[in-house]
BALUMBA-94340 format. One record per residue (C-alpha): x, y, z; residue number from 1; residue in one letter; chain. Coordinates in steps of 0.25 Angstrom, whole numbers, plus 5000, padded with zeros to 4 digits. Layout:
<r east="X" north="Y" up="Z" pos="NUM" code="a" unit="A"/>
...
***
This chain:
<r east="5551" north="5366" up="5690" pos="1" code="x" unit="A"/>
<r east="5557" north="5374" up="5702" pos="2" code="x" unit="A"/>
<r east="5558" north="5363" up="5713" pos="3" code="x" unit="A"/>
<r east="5551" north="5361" up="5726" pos="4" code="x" unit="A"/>
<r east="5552" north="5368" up="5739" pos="5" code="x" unit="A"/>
<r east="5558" north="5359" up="5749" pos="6" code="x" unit="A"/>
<r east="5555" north="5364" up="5762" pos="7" code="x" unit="A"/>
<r east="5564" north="5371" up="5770" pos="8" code="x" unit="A"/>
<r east="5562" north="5383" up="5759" pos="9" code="x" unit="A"/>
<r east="5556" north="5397" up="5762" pos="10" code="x" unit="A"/>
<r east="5543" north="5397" up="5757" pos="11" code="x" unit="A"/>
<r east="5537" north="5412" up="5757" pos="12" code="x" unit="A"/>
<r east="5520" north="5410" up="5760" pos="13" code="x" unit="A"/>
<r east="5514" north="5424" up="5755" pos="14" code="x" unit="A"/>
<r east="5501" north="5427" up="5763" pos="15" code="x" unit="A"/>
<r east="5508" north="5416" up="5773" pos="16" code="x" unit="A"/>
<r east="5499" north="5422" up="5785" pos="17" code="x" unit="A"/>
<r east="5486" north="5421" up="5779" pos="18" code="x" unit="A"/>
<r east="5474" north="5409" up="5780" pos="19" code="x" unit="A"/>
<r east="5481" north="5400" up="5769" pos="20" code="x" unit="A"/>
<r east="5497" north="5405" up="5772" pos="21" code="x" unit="A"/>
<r east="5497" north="5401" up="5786" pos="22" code="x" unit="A"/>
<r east="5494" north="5385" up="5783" pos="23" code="x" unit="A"/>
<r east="5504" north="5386" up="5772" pos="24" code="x" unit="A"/>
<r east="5516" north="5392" up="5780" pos="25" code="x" unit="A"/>
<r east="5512" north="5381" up="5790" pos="26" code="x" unit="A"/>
<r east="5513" north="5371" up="5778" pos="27" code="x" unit="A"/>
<r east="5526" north="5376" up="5774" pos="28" code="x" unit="A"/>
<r east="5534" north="5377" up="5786" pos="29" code="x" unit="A"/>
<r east="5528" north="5365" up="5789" pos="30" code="x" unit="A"/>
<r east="5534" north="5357" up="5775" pos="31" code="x" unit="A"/>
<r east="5548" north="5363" up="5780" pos="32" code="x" unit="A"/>
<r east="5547" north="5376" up="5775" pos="33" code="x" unit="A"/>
<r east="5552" north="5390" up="5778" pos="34" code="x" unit="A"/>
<r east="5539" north="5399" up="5775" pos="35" code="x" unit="A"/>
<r east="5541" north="5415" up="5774" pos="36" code="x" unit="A"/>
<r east="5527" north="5423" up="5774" pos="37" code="x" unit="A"/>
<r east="5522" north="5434" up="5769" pos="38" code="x" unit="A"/>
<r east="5510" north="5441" up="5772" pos="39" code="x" unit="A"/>
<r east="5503" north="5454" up="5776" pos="40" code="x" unit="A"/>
<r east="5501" north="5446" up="5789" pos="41" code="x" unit="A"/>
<r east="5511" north="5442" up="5799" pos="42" code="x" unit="A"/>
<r east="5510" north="5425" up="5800" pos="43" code="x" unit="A"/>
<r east="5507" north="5424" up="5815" pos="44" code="x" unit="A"/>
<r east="5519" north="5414" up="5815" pos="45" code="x" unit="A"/>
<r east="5530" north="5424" up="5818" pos="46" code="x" unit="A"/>
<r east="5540" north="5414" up="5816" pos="47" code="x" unit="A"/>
<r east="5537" north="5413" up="5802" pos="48" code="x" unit="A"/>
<r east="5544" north="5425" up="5793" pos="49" code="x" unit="A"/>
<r east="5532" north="5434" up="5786" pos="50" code="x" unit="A"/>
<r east="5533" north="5445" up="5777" pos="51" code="x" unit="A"/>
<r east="5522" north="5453" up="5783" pos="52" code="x" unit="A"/>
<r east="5517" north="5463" up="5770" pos="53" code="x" unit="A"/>
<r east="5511" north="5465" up="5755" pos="54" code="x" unit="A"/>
<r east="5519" north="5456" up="5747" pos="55" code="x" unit="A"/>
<r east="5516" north="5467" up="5735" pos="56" code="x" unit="A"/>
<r east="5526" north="5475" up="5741" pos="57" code="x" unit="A"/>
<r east="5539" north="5474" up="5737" pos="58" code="x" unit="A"/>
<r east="5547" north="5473" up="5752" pos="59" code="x" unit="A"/>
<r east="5538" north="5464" up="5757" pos="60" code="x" unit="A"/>
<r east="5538" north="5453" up="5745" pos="61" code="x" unit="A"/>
<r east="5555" north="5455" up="5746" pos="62" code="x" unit="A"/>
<r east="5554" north="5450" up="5762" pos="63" code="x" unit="A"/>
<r east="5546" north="5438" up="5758" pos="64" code="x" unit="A"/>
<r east="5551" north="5434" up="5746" pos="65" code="x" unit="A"/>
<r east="5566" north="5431" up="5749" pos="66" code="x" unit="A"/>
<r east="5576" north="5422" up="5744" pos="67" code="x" unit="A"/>
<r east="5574" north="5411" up="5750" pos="68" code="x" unit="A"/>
<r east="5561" north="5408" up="5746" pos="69" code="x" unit="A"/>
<r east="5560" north="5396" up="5741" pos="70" code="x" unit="A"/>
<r east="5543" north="5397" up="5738" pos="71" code="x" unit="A"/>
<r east="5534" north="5406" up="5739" pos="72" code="x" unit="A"/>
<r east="5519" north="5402" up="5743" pos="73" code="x" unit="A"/>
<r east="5510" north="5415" up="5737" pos="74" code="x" unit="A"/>
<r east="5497" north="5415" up="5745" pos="75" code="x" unit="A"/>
<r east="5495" north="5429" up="5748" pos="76" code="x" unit="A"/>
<r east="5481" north="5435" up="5741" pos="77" code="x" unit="A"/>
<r east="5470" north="5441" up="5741" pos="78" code="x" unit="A"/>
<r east="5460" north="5431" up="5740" pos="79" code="x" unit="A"/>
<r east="5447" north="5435" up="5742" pos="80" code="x" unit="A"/>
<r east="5438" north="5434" up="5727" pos="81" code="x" unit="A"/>
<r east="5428" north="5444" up="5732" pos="82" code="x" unit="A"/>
<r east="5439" north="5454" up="5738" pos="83" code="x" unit="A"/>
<r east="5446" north="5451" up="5724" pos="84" code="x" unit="A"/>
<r east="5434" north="5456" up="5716" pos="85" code="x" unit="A"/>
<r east="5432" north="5470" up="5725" pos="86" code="x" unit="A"/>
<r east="5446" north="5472" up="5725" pos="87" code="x" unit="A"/>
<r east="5454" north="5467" up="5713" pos="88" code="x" unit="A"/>
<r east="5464" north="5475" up="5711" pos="89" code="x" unit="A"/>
<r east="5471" north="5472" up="5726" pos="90" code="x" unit="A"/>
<r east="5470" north="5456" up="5723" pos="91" code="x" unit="A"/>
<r east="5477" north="5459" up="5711" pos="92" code="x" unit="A"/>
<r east="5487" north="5465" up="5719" pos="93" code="x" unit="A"/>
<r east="5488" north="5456" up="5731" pos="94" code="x" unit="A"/>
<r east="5486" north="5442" up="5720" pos="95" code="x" unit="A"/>
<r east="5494" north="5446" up="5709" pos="96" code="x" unit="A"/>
<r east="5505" north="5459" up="5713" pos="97" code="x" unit="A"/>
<r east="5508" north="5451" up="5724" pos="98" code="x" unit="A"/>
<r east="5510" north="5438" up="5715" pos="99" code="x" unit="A"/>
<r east="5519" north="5445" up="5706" pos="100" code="x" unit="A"/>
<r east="5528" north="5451" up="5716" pos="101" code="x" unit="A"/>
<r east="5530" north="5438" up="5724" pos="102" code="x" unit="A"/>
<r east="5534" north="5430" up="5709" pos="103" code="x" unit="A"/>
<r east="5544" north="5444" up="5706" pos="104" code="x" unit="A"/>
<r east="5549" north="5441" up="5720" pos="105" code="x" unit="A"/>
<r east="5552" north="5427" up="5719" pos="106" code="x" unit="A"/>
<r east="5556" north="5428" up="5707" pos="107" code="x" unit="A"/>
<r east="5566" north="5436" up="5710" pos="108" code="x" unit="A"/>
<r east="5569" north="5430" up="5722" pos="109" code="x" unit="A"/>
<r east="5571" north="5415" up="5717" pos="110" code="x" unit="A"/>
<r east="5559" north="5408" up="5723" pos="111" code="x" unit="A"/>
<r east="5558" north="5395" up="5717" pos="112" code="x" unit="A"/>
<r east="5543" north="5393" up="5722" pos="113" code="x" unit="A"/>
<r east="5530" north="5403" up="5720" pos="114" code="x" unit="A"/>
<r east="5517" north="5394" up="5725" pos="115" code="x" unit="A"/>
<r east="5504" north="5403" up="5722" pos="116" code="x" unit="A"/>
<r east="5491" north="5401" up="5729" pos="117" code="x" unit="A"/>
<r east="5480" north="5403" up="5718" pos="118" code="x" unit="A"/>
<r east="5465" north="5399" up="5719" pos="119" code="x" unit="A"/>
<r east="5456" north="5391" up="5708" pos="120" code="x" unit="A"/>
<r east="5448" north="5405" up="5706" pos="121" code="x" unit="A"/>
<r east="5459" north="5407" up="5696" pos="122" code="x" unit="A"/>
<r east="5451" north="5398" up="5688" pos="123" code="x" unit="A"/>
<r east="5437" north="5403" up="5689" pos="124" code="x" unit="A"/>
<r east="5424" north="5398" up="5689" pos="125" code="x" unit="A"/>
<r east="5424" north="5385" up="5682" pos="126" code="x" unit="A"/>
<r east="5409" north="5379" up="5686" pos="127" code="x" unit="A"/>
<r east="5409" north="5367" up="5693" pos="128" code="x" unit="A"/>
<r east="5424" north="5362" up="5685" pos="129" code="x" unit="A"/>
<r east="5434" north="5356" up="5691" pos="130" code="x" unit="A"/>
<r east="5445" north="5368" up="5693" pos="131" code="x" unit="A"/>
<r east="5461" north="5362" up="5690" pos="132" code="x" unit="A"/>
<r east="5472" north="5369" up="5688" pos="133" code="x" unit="A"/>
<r east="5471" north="5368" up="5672" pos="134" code="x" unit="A"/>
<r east="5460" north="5378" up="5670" pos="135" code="x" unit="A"/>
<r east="5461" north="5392" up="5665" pos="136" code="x" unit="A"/>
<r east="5462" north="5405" up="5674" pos="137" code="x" unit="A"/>
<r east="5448" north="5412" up="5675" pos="138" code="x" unit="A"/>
<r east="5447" north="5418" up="5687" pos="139" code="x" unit="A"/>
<r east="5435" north="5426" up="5691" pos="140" code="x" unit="A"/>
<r east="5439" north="5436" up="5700" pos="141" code="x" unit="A"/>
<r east="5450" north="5445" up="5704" pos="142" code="x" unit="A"/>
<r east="5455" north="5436" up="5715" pos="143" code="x" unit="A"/>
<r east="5455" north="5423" up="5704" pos="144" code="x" unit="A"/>
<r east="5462" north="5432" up="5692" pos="145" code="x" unit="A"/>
<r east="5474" north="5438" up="5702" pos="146" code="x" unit="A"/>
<r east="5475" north="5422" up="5707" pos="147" code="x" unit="A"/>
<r east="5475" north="5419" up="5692" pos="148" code="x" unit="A"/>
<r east="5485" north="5430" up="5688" pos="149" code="x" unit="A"/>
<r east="5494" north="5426" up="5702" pos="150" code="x" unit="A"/>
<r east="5494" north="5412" up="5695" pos="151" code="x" unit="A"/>
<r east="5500" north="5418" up="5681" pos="152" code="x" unit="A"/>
<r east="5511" north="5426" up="5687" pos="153" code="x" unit="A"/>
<r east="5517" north="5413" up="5694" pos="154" code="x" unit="A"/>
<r east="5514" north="5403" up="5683" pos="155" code="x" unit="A"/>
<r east="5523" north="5416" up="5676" pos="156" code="x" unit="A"/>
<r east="5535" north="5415" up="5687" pos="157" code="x" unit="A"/>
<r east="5534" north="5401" up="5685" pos="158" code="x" unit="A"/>
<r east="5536" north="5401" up="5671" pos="159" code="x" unit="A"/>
<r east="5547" north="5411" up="5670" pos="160" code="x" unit="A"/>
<r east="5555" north="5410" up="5682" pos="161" code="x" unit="A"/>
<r east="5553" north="5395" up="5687" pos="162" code="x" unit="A"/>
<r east="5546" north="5396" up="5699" pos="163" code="x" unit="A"/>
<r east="5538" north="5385" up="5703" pos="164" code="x" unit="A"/>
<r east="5523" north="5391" up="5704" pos="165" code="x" unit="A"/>
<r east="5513" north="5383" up="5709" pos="166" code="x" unit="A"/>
<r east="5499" north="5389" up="5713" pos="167" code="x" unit="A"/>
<r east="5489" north="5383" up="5722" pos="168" code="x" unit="A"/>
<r east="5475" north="5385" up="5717" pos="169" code="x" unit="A"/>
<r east="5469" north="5384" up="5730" pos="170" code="x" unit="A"/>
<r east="5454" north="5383" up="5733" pos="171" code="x" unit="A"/>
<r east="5446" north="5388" up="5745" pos="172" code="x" unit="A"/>
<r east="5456" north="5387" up="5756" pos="173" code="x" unit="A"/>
<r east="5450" north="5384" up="5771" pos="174" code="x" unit="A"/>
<r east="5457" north="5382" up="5783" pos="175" code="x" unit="A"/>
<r east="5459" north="5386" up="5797" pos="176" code="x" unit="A"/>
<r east="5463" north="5400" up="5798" pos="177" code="x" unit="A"/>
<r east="5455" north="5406" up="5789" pos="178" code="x" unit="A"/>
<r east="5444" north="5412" up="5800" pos="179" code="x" unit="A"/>
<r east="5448" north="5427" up="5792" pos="180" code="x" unit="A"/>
<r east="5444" north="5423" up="5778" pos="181" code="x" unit="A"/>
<r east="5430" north="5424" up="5772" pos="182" code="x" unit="A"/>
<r east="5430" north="5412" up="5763" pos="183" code="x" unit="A"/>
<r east="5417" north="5403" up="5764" pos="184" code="x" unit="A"/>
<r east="5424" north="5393" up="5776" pos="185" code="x" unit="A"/>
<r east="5426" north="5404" up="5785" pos="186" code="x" unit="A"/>
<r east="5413" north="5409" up="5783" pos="187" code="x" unit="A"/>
<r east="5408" north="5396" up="5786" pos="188" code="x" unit="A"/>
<r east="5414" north="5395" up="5799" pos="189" code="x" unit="A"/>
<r east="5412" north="5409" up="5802" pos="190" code="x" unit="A"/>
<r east="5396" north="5404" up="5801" pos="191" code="x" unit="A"/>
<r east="5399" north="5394" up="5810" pos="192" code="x" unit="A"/>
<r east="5405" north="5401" up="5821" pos="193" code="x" unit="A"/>
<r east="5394" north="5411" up="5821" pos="194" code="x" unit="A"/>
<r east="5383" north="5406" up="5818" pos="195" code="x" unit="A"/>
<r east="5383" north="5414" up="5807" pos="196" code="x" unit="A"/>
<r east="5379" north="5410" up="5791" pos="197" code="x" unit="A"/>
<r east="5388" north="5409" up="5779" pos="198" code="x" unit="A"/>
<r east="5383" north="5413" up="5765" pos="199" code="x" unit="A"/>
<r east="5384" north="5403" up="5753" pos="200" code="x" unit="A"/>
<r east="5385" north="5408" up="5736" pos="201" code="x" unit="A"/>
<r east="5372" north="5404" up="5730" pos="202" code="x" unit="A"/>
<r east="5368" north="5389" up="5733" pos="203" code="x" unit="A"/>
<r east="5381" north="5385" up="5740" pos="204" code="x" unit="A"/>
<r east="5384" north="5373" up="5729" pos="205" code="x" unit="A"/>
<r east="5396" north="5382" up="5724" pos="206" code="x" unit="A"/>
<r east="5409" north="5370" up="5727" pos="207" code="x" unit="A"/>
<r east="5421" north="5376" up="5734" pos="208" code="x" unit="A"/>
<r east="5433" north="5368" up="5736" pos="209" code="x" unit="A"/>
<r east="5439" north="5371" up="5750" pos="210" code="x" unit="A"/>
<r east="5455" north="5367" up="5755" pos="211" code="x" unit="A"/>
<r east="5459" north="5367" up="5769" pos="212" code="x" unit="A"/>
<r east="5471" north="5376" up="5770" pos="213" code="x" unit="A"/>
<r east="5479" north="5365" up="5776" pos="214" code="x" unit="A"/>
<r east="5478" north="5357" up="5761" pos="215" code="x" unit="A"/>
<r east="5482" north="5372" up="5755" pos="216" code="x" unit="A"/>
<r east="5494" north="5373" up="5763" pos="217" code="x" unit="A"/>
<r east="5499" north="5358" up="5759" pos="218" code="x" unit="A"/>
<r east="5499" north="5361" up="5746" pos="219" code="x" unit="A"/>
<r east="5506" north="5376" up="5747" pos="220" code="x" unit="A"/>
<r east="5517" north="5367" up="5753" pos="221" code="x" unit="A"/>
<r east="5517" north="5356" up="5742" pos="222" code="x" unit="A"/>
<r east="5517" north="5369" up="5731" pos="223" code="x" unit="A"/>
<r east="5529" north="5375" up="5738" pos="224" code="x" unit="A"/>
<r east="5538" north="5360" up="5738" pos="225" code="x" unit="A"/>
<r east="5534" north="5357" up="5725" pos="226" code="x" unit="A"/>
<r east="5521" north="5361" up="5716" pos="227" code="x" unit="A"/>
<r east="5522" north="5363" up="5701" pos="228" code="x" unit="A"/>
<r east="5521" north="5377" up="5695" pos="229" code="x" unit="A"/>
<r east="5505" north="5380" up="5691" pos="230" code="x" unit="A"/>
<r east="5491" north="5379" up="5696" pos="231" code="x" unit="A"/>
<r east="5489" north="5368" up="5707" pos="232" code="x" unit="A"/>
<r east="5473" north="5367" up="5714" pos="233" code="x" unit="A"/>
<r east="5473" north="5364" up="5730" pos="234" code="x" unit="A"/>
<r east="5459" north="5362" up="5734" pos="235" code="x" unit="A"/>
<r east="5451" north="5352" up="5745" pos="236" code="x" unit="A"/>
<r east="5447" north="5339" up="5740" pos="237" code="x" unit="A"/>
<r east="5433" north="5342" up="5734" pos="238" code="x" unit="A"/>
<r east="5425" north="5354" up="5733" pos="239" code="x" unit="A"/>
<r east="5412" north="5357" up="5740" pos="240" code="x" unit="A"/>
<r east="5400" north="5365" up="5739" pos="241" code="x" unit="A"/>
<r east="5399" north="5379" up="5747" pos="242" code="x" unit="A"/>
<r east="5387" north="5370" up="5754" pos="243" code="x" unit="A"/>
<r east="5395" north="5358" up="5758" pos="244" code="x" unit="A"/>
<r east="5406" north="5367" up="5765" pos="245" code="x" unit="A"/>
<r east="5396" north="5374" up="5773" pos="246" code="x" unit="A"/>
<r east="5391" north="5359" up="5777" pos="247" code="x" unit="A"/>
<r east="5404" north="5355" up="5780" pos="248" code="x" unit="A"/>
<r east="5407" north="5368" up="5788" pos="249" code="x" unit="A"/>
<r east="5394" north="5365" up="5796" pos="250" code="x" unit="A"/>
<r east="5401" north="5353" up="5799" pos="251" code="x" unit="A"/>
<r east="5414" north="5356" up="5802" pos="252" code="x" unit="A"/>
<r east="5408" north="5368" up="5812" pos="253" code="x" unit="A"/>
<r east="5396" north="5359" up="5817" pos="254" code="x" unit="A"/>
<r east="5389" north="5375" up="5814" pos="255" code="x" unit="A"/>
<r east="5375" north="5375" up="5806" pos="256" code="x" unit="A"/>
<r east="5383" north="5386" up="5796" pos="257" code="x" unit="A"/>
<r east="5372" north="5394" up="5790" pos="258" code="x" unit="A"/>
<r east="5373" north="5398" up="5777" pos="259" code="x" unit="A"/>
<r east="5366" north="5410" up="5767" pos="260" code="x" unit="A"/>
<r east="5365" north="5408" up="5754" pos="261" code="x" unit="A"/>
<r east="5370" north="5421" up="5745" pos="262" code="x" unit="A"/>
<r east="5374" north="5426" up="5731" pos="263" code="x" unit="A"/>
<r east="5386" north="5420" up="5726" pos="264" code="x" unit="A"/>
<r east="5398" north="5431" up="5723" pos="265" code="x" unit="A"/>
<r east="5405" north="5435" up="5711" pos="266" code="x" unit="A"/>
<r east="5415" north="5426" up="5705" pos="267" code="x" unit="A"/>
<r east="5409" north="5414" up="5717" pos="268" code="x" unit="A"/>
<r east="5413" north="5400" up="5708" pos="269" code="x" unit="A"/>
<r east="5402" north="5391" up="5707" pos="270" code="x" unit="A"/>
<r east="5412" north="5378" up="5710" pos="271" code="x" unit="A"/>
<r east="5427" north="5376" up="5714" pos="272" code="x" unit="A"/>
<r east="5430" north="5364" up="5710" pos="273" code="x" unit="A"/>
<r east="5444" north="5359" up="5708" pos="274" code="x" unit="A"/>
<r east="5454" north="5347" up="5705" pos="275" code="x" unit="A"/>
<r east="5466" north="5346" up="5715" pos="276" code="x" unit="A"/>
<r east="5471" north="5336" up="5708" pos="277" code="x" unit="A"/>
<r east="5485" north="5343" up="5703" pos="278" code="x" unit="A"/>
<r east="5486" north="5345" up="5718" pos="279" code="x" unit="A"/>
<r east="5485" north="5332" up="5722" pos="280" code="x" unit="A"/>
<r east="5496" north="5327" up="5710" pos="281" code="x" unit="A"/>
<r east="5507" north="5337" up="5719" pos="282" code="x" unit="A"/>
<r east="5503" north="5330" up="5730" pos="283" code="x" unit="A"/>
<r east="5491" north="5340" up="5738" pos="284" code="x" unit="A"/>
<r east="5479" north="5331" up="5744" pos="285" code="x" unit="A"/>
<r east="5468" north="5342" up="5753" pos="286" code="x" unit="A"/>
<r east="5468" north="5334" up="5766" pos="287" code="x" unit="A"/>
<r east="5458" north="5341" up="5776" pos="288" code="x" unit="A"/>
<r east="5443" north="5339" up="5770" pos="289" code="x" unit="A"/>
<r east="5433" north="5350" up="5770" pos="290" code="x" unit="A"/>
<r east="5427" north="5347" up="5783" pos="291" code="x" unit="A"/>
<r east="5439" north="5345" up="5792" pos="292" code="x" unit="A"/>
<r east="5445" north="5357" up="5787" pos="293" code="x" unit="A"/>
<r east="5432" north="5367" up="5791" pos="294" code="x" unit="A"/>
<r east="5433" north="5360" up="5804" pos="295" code="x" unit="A"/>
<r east="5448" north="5367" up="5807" pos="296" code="x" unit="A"/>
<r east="5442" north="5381" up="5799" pos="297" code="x" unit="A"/>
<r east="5432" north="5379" up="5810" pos="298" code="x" unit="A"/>
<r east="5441" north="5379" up="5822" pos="299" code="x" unit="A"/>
<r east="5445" north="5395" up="5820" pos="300" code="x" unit="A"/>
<r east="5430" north="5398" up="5819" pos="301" code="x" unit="A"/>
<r east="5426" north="5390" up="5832" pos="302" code="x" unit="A"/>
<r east="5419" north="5400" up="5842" pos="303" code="x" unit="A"/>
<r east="5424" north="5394" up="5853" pos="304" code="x" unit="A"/>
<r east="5440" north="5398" up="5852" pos="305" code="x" unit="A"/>
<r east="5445" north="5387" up="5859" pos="306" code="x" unit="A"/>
<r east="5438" north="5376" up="5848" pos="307" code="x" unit="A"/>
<r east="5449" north="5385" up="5838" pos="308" code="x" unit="A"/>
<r east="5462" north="5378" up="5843" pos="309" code="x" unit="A"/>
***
């Protein structure tokens, strides 16, 4: 296997400046390493060196992968499932053209180190089963089968060129930053702040398993400096149903968060469920529970701007 990445190395973060890519260039550079970014946004540390452009061109994947990148940490998707459905053929592109040119560019570079972040809708809808890394690809959407296809191509560079390929399944990530984002925390908060309602799928007993970004970012660090090649789950500690998040939102907020009931959408999983533990033998524990967590989302929804700090 293709050994670890002491620290020290150049790590290039696709998608560095976004929700997720901001912790985890913090994580890195705090574990020692030198982090490059590349993005369609400028990272707002101007310290830092980013590749500002669309990684499917050609000049801008040759600015950011150079040859002294020792890793490269992909983040950068669309990953919106209902965006994937009305528009598949540019997930396609952004998910799977992109993937392909950064493997042919670090290939040909000589990186040692590709770490993918992949999702457990590669899987599908299983019911209410436990989802580990041993079950098949049955995605159900656009958004799931270019995850799906992304995970192909590495495992492919992995086993014809030696580069060590892990891919972090992640669930649904939450975290501060994320005040932009339409995902079912924001829109919690979003009620809170104003007063407003948020709409829950059906009866609201769907499980979602939720993981604070700061947990994610631990275990892109741990990837980088020494995961195993394949599929590895990072998630909370347990899953919870869309009702007890909204209770534990109300109590994180103190805010009577209304909610309204509503159909549920295409390709909406009736149950994420899923074992951690081959995440745990490498050395991963989520630390932050559910409720401390909301409380920091919180702080960037606060009315009052000083509270935010």
């Amino acid at each position: 296997m293709t050994p670890a990445v002491a620290p020290g190395g150049r790590v290039l973060v696709t998608g560095g400046s976004g929700f997720i890519g901001r912790h985890v260039v913090a994580a890195l550079r705090e574990a020692g390493h030198q982090v490059t970014v590349a993005d369609l946004n400028t990272h707002p540390d101007d310290s830092l060196h980013c590749v500002t452009g669309d990684l499917n061109e050609p000049d801008a994947r040759a600015a950011a992968v150079t040859a002294d990148t020792a890793a490269i940490v992909h983040l950068a998707a669309m990953t919106s499932v209902l965006g994937s459905v009305e528009r598949p053929a540019e997930v396609h592109r952004t998910n799977v053209e992109m993937t392909a040119g950064l493997l042919e560019a670090a290939r040909r570079c000589g990186v040692a180190t590709v770490v993918l972040a992949s999702t457990n809708a590669v899987i599908g809808d299983v019911g209410q089963s436990t989802i580990t890394e041993a079950l098949p690809s049955a995605p159900l959407t656009p958004y799931g089968g270019t995850k799906a296809a992304a995970e192909m191509l590495l495992s492919g560079y992995a086993g014809s060129y030696g580069i060590r390929a892990p891919t972090v399944r992640l669930t649904n990530v939450y975290g501060r930053g994320m005040s932009h984002k339409d995902s079912f925390v924001p829109r919690l908060m979003r009620a809170a702040a104003t007063g407003g309602h948020v709409e829950i799928y059906g009866d609201g007993e769907q499980r979602r398993d939720l993981v604070f970004v700061g947990d994610v970012a631990r275990a892109f660090t741990q990837a980088v400096q020494g995961w195993p090649s394949g599929p590895v789950i990072v998630g909370g500690s347990r899953s919870y149903t869309v009702n007890e998040i909204t209770e534990v939102a109300r109590e994180a907020t103190g805010m009577p968060i209304a909610v309204r009931p509503v159909a549920a959408k295409p390709g909406e999983m009736p149950a994420v469920v899923v074992d951690i533990s081959r995440a745990r033998s490498l050395g991963f524990e989520p630390e932050v529970t559910l409720l401390a967590g909301m409380r920091t989302v919180w702080r960037d929804f606060m009315p009052d701007p000083a509270a935010r700090a």
